[in-house]
C-alpha positions, 0 to 999 in steps of 0.5 A: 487599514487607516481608521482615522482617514476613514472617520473623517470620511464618514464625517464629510458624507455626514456633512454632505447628507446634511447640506442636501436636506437644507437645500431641499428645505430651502427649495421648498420655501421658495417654491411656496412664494413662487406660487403666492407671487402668481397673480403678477405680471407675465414677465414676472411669472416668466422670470419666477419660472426661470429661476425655478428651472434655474434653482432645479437645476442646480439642486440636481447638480449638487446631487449629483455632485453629492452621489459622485462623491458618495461613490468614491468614499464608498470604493475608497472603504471598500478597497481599504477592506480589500487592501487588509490580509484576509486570511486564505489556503495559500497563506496558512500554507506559507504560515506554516512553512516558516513555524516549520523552519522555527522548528514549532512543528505545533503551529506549523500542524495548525496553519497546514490544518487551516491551510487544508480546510480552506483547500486540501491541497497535497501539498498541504498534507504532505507538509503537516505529515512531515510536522507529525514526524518531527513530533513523532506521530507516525499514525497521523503521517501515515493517514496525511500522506494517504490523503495527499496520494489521494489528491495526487497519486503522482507527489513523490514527497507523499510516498517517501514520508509515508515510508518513513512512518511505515517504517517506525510503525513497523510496516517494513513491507508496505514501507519497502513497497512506498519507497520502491514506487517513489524511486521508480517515480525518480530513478536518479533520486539518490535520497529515495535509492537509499531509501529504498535499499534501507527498508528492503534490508528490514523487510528482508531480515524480517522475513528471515526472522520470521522464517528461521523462526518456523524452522526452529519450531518445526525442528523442535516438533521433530525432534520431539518424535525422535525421542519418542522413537528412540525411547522404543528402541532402548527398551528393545535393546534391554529386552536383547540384554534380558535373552543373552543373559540367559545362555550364561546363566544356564553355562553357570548352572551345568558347571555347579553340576559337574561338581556333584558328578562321582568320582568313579566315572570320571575318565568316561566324563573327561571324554566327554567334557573334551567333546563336549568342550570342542563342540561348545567351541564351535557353538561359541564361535558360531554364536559370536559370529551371530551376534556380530552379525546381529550387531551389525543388522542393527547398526545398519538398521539404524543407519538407514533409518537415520538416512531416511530421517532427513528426507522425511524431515525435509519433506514435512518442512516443505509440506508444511511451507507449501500448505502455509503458501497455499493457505496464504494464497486462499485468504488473499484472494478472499481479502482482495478490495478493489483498488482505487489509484495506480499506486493501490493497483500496483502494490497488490500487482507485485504482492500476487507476482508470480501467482497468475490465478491471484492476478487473475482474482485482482482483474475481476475484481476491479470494474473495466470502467474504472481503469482510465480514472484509476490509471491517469498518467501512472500506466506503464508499459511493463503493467501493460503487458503483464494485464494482457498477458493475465487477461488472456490467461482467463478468456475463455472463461470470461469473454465479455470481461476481456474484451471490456478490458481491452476496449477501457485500457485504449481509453486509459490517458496516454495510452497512445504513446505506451503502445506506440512505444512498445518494444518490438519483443513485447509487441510480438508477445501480444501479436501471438496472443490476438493470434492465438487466443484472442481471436484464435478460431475457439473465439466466438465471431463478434467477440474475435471482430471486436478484438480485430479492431482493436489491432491498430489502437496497439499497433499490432498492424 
């Protein structure tokens, strides 16, 4: 701004100001001998009148004059104040894309932030979370990108920087999740496919990690209780040890006897040591063949418990999954909050997919109402169906939060155009569940007439 002209404009109205008084002294003065010179002729008194009308005249000419001029210098100060850069959202904005471009991510952060005090724009946020990535502030990324969907559910730059700092802060799943959602905002974007294909590799080796993890302590508790059995079963074996040992003993002995046998009787004792030594043949045979059948029950034994180890260890592994599954499951569906944009709904959709019950528990928790300012713009076909299908699975339970829902998705915007679009498998798909389920012949009159009605707004006619 130029100060120095508008001094000098202050000086000209100053002067102006002072010009006015002295006109009016002056007037005054006059006034004062008109009325003194009243008592003269008449043509005097006609000519005193005339210049007082004349002097009154131009007195108020020059203050027009002076309230004209006045006008002026005051648009001229207020447009040199106008014409000054006063500070606005826009600008910070501006500010602090150049500091960015410097690489001063500190200054760039400071303009974004009083960018986003004058106006929080998503813009804005996404902008200073990228700054905070630079400095490496990945938990105030992750908060600005938030707030940037927040403001528009729809700016893909907010998901693709708050996946990577869900990355570095090790979410590798909600990272996976921002990544997926903004390829499918820009199929042919070949930045966020890679993206998208480096987070679902560390989620993936996460969840193997994690798993092969499990397995190993599971092995570990296993193979633990095998020791403890085949402890049981050494000591069974030395116990066996223990009673064969005991024939042998009791042969030794019958030898150290024949010894003490006189002399006399000695032919009797060869006849009977020969049959005694032929029968101890036989018994001998028969006790090898016993005891290699023994050998063989219990190598068999073993064999079929060994067998029979790996289903019971396979079964426990699968109990133990499922039992964790249904276990996860049951805390879900505890910790479901309902969501507030299409992003929220859609992430904890796909976290419950294939689990119908869940899906269910996520619909009921949600308010019908609410779905045209979830959805907005971001309703897709596929989701579509898929609320539909998931609704009709608890109908019966709950009529009036069916139809509700039904009535509040023909309302979601654009909504027209999905359902025109349908393809015709989807569309049969939903004709069978109207037919069937919705106003099937279970389905009360005034709830299957409301639902009747809605055919045309799906095009099911």
């Amino acid at each position: 701004m130029d100060f120095q002209g508008f001094l000098n404009d202050l000086q000209d109205w100053e002067l102006s100001t002072k010009d006015n008084k002295a006109a009016k002294t002056n007037s005054q003065k006059e006034n004062v001998g008109s009325s003194s010179r009243s008592g003269g002729s008449v043509g005097v008194e006609n000519g005193s009148r005339g210049d007082t009308i004349s002097f009154d005249h131009a007195r108020n000419s020059s203050a027009q004059y002076d309230f004209s001029r006045n006008n002026d210098l005051l648009s001229r100060v207020s447009s040199s104040f106008a014409s000054e850069d006063v500070p606005d959202a826009a600008s910070e904005k501006d500010l602090g894309n150049e500091f960015f471009k410097q690489k001063k991510f500190k200054e760039a952060i400071d303009c974004y932030s009083r960018s986003i005090a004058f106006s929080p724009t998503a813009v804005a946020h996404a902008n200073r979370a990228m700054a905070h990535i630079k400095l490496r502030r990945f938990q105030e990324a992750e908060d600005d990108c938030t707030e940037a969907l927040n403001l528009d559910d729809r700016y893909i730059k907010a998901y693709s920087r708050r996946a990577t700092a869900r990355k570095e802060l090790g979410k590798n799943k909600e990272s996976m999740e921002d990544a997926e959602f903004a390829m499918r905002l820009e199929p042919n974007n070949q930045e966020v496919k890679k993206q998208y294909a480096d987070a679902k590799s560390l989620y993936e080796k996460e969840i193997l990690h994690k798993t092969s993890k499990a397995l190993r302590n599971t092995v570990q508790k296993m193979g633990k209780s095998e020791a403890k059995v085949n402890g049981s079963s050494s000591i069974n074996s030395v116990s066996h040890g223990t009673q064969k040992s005991g024939p042998a003993e009791a042969h030794h002995q019958t030898k150290g006897n024949e010894r003490k046998i006189p002399a006399k009787e000695s032919l009797l004792m060869e006849e009977i040591n020969t049959k005694d030594t032929k029968s101890g043949s036989r018994t001998r045979e028969q006790v090898d063949n016993g005891s290699k059948e023994g050998h063989g029950a219990t190598n068999s034994l073993e064999q079929r418990n060994h067998k029979t180890r790996k289903p019971k260890i396979k079964a426990s592994v699968e109990q133990l999954a499922s039992r964790a599954a249904s276990l996860a499951m049951a805390e879900a569906a505890k910790n479901i909050t309902p969501p507030t944009t299409a992003y929220q709904f859609e992430v904890s959709w796909r976290g419950f997919l294939g689990d119908r019950a869940l899906q269910a528990c996520l619909l009921k928790a949600l308010s019908p109402h609410e779905l045209p300012k979830i959805f907005k713009n971001a309703l897709s076909s596929t989701l579509l169906i898929e609320i539909i299908k998931c609704a009709a699975s608890f109908f019966a339970e709950d009529m009036d939060l069916v139809v509700s829902y039904m009535n509040n998705l023909t309302m979601v915007p654009r909504f027209d155009v999905i359902a025109m679009c349908l393809p015709s498998s989807d569309k049969d798909d939903l004709r069978k569940i109207w037919n069937e389920v919705f106003c099937g012949e279970a389905t009360p009159t005034e709830y299957a007439e409301i639902l009747d009605n809605l055919r045309p707004k799906f095009y099911l006619e």
